[in-house]
N, C-alpha and C positions, 0 to 999 in steps of 0.2 A: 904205267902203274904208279900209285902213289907211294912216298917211301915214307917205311917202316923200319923201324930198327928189329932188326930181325937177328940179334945177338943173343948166345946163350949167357947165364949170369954161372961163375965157377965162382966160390970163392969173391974176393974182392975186385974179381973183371969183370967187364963184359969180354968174349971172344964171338968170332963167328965159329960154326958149324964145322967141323970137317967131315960128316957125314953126306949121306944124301940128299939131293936137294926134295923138299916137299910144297907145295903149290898149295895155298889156301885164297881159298878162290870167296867172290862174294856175290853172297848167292840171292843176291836178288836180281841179278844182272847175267849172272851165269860167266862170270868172265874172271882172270886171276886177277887178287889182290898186291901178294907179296909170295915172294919166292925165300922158304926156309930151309938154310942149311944144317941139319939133323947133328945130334951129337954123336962125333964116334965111341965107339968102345971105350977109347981111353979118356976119354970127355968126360962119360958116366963113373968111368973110375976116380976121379979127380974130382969131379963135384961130391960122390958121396965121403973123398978122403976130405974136400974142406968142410962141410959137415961134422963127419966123425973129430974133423980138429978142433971144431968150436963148441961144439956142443957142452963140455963139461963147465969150461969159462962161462957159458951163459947160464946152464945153470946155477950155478955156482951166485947167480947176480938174484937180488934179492926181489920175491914177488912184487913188491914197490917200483923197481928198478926197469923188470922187463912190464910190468902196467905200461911204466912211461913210455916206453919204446913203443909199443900195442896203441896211446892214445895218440903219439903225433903220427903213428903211419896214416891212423882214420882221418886227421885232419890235413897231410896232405894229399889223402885220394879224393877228399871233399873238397881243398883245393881247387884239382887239378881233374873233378869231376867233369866239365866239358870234354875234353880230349879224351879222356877216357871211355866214357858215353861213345863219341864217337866211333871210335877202333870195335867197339863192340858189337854197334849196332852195323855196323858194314860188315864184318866178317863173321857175326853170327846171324843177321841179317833179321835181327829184332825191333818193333819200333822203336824211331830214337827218343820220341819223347816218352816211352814208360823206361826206358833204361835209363835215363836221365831226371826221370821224376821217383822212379821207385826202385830201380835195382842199384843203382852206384850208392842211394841213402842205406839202403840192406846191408851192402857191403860196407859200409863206415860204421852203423849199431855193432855187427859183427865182430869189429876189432875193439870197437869201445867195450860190450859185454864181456867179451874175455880178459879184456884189458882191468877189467872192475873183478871178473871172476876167480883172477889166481890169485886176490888177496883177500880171498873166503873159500879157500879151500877145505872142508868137511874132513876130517878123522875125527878118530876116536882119541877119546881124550886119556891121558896116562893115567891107569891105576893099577891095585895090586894083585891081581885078577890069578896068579898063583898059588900066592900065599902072602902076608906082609913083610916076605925076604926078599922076594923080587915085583920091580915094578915095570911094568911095560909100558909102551906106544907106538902108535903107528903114525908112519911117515908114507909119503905118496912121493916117489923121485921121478924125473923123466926117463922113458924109454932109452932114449940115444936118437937113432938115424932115421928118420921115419920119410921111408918113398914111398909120394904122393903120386897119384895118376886122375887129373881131373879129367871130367867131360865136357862135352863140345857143348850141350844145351844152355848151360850157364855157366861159362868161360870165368868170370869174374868173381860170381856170389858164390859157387862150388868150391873155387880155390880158396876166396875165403873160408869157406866153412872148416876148411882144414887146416890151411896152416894156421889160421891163428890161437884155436884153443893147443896145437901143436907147441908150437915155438913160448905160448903162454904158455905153458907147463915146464919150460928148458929143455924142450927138443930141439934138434935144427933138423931141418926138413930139405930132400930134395924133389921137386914137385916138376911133372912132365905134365905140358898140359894135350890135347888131343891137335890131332897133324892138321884138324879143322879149320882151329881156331886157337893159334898160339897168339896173336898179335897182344892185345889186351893181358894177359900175364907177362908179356916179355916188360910192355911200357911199365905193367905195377911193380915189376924187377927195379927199376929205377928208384919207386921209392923206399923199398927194402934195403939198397944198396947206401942210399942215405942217412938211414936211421938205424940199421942194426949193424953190428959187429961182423965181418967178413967171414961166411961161412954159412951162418944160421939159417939162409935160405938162398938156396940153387934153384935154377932153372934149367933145365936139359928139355930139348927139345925132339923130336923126332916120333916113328908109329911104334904101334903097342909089341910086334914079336921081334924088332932088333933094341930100340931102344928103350923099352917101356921091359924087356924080359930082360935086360942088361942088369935095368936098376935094381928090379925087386928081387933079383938072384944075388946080388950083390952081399959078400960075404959080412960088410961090415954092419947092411941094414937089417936092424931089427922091429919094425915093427912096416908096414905096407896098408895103406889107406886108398881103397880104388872107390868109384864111381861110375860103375858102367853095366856092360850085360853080364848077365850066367856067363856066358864062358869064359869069359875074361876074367869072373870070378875062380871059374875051378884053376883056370893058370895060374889066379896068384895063389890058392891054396895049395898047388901043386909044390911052387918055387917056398913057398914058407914053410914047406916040408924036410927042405932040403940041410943039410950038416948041420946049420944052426938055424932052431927052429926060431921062425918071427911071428910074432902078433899079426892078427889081421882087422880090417876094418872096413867092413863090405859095406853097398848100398847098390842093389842088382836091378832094381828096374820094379814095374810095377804094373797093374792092369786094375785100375780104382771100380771099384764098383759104386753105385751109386744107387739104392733102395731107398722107393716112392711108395711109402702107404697111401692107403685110398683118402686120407684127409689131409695129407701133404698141401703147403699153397702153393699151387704151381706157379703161378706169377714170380715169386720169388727164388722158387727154382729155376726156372727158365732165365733169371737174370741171373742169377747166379754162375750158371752156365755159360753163358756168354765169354766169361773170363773163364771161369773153372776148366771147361774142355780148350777153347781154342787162342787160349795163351800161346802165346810162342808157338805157335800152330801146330797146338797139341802133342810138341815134343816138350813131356814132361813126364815124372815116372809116376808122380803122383795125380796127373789130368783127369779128371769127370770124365770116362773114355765109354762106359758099358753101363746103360741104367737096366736097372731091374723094377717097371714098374705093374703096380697094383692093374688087373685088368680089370676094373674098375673105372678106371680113370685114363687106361694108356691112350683112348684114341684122342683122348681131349689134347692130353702131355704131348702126343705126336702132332698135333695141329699147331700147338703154341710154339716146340719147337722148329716146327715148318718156317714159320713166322719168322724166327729167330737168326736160323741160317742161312736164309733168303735175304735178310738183312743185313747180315754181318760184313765189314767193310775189312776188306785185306788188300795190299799192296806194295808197293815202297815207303823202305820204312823210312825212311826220311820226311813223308807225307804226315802231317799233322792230325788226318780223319783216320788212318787205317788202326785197326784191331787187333793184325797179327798180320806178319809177314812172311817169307818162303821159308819152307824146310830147307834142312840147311845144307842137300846137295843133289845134285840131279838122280846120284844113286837111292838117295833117300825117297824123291820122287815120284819114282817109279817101282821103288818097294811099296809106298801106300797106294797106290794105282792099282798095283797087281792085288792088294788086300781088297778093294771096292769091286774090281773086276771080277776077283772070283766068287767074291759074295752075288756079285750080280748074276753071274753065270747059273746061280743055285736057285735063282727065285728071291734073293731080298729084295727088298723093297726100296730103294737110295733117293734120296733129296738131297741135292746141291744147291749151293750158292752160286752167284753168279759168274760167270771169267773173271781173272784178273789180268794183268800183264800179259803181252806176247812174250818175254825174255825172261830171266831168273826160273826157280825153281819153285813156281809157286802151287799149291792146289789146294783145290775150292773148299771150302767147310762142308762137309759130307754126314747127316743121319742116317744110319742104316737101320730098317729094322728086319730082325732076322732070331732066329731060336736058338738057344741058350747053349746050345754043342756046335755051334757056327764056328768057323776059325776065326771071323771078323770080332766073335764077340768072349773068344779064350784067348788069344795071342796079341801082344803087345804089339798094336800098329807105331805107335810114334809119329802121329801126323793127326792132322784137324779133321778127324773122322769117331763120328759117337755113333754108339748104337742101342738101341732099343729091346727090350724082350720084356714080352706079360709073366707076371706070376700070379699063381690063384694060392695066395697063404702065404704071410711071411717066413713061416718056418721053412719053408722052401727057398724064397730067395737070399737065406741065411744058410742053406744048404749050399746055393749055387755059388754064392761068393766064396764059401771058405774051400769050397774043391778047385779053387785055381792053386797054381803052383807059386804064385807069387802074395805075398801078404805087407806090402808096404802100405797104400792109401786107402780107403773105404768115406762112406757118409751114407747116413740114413734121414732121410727125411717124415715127420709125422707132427704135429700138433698136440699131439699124445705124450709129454713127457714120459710118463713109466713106458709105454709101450716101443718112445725114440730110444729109451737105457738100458733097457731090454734085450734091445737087438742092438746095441753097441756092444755090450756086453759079450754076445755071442759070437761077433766079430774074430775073425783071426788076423787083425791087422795091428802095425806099427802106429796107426794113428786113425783115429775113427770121427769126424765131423757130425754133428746134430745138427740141420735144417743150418747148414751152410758146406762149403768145401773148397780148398786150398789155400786156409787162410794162416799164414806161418806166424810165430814169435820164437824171437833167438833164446827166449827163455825157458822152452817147451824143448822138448828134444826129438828128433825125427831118423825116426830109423825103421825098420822093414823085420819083418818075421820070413819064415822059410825062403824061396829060393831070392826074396827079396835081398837076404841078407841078413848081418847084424851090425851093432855098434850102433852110436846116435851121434850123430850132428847138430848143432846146436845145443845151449844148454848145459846147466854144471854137469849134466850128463857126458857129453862130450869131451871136457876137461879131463874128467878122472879116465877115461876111455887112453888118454893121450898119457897117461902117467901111470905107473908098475906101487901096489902097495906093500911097504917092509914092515919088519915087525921089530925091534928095539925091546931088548930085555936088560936090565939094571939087576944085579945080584948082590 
């Protein structure tokens, strides 16, 4: 195996682990990477006590002061972007060259937006709003301790999205990232370690019911920031229940619908798709996963994407041509297997792409087409698998979208202005696309309705999410 520093960051160390050892393996190979030793109990207590000991010092440091810290982290992850690329694209087993041309640039905007953000922070301006005996204002303070839980799908730009409007506000943050794929946050621990103040951001590492229910039980933390499924949502809603209640800041997963009126261009949605669904091989919460189109058009839209997926090139990602690479574990695998299989079993109708790889965890880009109460086409697969179903009336497949239980992504596609704003409109999602889909700015905010979640990431949205509003009265 290749070595990794596979150190927790406490405070101003690195230590190793004294927990359990955890194996992140890479999954294009199917074989381990690095061997992680997990944080114990008193690990979690100790990162969230250096935390708790730094936090009020940095806030305390002036929006100017921590910008600065926020702009040189960005410049040296853009640095030190090779190496980092790397670690990424092996252990989360993404091509290297879009991690390297698009996700480590993601993650450096990320720190520089907030970095520029905490000094245009938005209140209300003081007046006499009483009476002219007293004059008020309001102030935005940081929370305190805020335990972070990212996920495995995007290791890097996930934890950015949190610590940084975090720690931008004068929080210090302890952040656990997934037993997947820790490698890539342990190495950006290095540069944290060099540019902020000891404490302000921990690393604990280990899985979500010893270490990950350690941290967000943790008496001193007050606010919890997760990334991942429903259930792991109602645990941390559960633990933020408890003596002292904590803020929460969910983002639960997602099942994107995607509505094709009968004047839709398909050419441009079928490219569009290309990336939209099977990015990161379609482990994404916001993915092109379930279209809804016009039956009008679907058998044309079914032959373009035939086209589409027949073509699509997946591999090692190390490989220069491939498109998307293995999901990220052979459990993962075989969960989207069993989603194809039983669709299969029912009478859909599936189109694959071609083999990839004899080794790693790879599977093929899959259309399914199948009717609209399908499990393939209600339940978040997480894997490079789209599916198809006709609708006769858009008010129907604005019906069909908004009775799923998850309300993070959507797009609607039409030529029809009024009639594309319309049906945004009616949308019950976090974020609704017009004749395109997945396409982010840090300046937009991105966050989920129902069991999606709430809170926003990215965005002066995200900022005030990460910081508690007081109220200041003058007599």
């Amino acid at each position: 195996m290749t070595q990794f520093d596979t150190r927790l960051l406490i405070g101003d160390e690195f230590v190793a682990g004294e927990g359990a050892e955890e194996t992140a393996f890479e999954p294009a190979v199917g074989v381990p990477l690095a061997s992680v030793a997990s944080a114990s109990l008193g690990q979690v207590d100790a990162a969230v006590r250096a935390a708790h000991g730094s936090y009020k010092a940095w806030a305390r440091q002036t929006p100017k002061q921590r910008s600065a810290a926020l702009f040189r982290i960005a410049a040296l992850i853009e640095e030190r972007a090779p190496a980092l690329a790397a670690i990424e694209s092996r252990n989360a087993g993404k091509p290297l060259r879009y991690v390297r041309g698009g996700e480590i640039a993601n993650v450096v905007d990320v720190f520089r937006f907030f970095g520029t953000a905490v000094r245009n922070m938005p209140a209300t301006a003081a007046g006499n709003y009483r009476s002219d005996k007293f004059t008020s204002l309001m102030r935005r303070d940081p929370v305190g301790v805020i335990a972070q839980i990212a996920p495995w799908n995007y290791p890097l730009l996930m934890a950015a999205w949190k610590i940084a409007p975090a720690i931008a506000a004068g929080n210090a943050v302890v952040i656990k990232p997934s037993e997947y794929t820790p490698l890539s946050l342990i190495a950006l621990g290095q540069i944290f370690a060099e540019v902020l103040p000891p404490g302000v951001v921990n690393i604990v590492c280990g899985n979500g019911p010893d270490v990950g229910q350690a941290l967000i039980s943790h008496d001193l933390v007050r606010m919890i920031s997760l990334t991942g499924d429903v259930r792991t949502g109602r645990a941390v809603l559960q633990a933020a229940a408890g003596p002292m209640i904590k803020r929460t800041h969910l983002e639960l997963g997602g099942k994107a619908p995607v509505i094709v009126a009968a004047d839709a261009d398909l050419d441009k949605l079928v490219e569009t798709l290309r990336e939209a669904s099977f990015y990161n091989a379609g482990q994404d919460c916001t993915a092109a996963c379930r279209i809804f189109a016009d039956r009008f058009i679907v058998q044309s839209l079914t032959d373009k994407l035939q086209d589409m997926v027949e073509s699509l090139i997946y591999g090692r990602p190390e490989r220069d041509d491939v498109e998307f690479g293995p999901v990220i574990s052979g459990r993962q695998q075989e969960r989207v297997a069993g989603f194809v299989d039983r669709a299969r079993a029912t009478g859909a109708e599936i189109i694959q792409g071609v083999p990839a790889e004899t080794e790693g965890y790879f599977y093929p880009p899959t259309l399914v087409s199948a009717p609209v109460d399908a499990e393939i086409v209600q339940k978040e697969v997480f894997g490079p698998v789209l599916s198809i179903t006709p609708f006769d009336g858009l008010d129907t497949a604005v019906e069909w979208a908004n009775a799923s239980e998850y309300g993070l992504a959507s797009s609607i596609w039409s030529r029809d202005a009024e009639v594309a704003l319309s049906v945004a409109n009616a949308l019950e999602y976090g974020v609704t696309w017009i004749n395109t889909h997945g396409v982010m700015a840090t300046e937009m905010p991105h966050g989920g309705m129902k069991n999606s979640g709430y809170g926003s990431d990215l965005s002066m949205q995200s900022l005030l999410d990460y910081t508690q509003v007081r109220h200041l009265m003058f007599g």
